[in-house]
N, C-alpha and C positions, 0 to 999 in steps of 0.2 A: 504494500500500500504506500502510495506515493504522500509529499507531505499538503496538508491541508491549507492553504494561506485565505485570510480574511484580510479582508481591503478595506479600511474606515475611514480611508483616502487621507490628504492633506501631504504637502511636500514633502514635511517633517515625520511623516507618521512611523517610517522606522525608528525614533529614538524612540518610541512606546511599542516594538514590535517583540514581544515575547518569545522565545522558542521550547518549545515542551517535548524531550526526547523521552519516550517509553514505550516499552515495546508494548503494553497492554492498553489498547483502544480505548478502553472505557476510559482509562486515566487522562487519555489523552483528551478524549470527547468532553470530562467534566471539567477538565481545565479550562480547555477551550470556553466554554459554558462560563465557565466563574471570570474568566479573562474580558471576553466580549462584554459583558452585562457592564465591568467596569470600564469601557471603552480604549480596551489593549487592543492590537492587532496581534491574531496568534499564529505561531505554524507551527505545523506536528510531526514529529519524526519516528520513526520505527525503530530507528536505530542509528549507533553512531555513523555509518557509513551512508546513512541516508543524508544524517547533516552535512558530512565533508561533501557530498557529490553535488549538492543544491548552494554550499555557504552564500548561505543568506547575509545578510546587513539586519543584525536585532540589537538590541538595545540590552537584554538580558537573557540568561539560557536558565531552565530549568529542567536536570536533567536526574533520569533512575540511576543507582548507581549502579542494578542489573540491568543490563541490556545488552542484546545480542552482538556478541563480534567483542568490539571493545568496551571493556566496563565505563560505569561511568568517571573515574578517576584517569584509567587512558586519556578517553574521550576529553576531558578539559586536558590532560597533559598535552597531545597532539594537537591542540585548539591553541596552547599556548605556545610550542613550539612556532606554531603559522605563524604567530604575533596577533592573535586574536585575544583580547586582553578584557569581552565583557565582564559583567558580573556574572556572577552563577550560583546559583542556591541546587544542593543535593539533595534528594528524596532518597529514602531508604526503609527496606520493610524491617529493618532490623541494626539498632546503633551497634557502632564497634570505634573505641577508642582510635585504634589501627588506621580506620576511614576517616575518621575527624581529622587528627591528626594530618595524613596526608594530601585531605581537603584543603587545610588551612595551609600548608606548601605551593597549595596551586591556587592558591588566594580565592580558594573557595571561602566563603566568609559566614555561611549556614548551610548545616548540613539538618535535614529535618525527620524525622522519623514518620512513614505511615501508619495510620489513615492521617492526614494534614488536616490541620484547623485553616478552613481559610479566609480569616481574619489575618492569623500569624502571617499566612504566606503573602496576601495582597499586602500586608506592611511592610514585609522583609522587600519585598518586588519595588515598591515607593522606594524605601531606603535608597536602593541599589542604583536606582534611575534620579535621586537626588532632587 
């Protein structure tokens, strides 16, 4: 499945455009959902190699840190190699000091445990976009 983009138009509308890598639809679908309603622009990825093939122009990435191919710690490492230097918030079904830790190396700056409150996540997302 190819990624999904929503258009809310305006010149500038990539510095509000979100990106949501997870291989599981639904996560991707409610995001989308909770994104839109606050008036982000979204796109949806199945996986890391889906984002490298399309790299988009977003403003923030939020990404699984299972996901198919490369996890999501590769996936921001490789993003940072490019000189891709968004914000990024991690989603994870399951905390591990291990993941934090090498989040915050890759200036991951929140790493968030499932099911997300998404209050926490639309603030963390504000923060990020300044």
């Amino acid at each position: 499945m190819g990624p999904a983009v929503i258009n809310n138009g305006g010149d500038n509308a990539h510095y509000r455009t979100i990106a949501v890598v997870d291989d599981d639809s639904a996560v991707c679908d409610s995001m989308r959902l909770l994104l839109e309603i606050h008036d982000f622009r979204v796109r949806t990825y199945q996986s890391a190699a889906d984002f490298l093939g399309d790299n988009p122009d977003i403003a923030c990435l939020i990404v699984d840190y299972q996901i198919p191919g490369l996890d999501g710690l590769q996936f921001v490492s490789e993003l940072r190699r490019r000189g891709r230097e968004m914000p990024a918030i991690m989603i994870t079904a399951s905390s591990d000091p291990i993941i934090e830790r090498r989040a915050a190396e890759l200036g991951i700056k929140h790493v968030l445990k499932k099911p997300l409150s998404n209050r926490v996540l639309l603030g963390l997302i504000r923060e990020a976009l300044g």
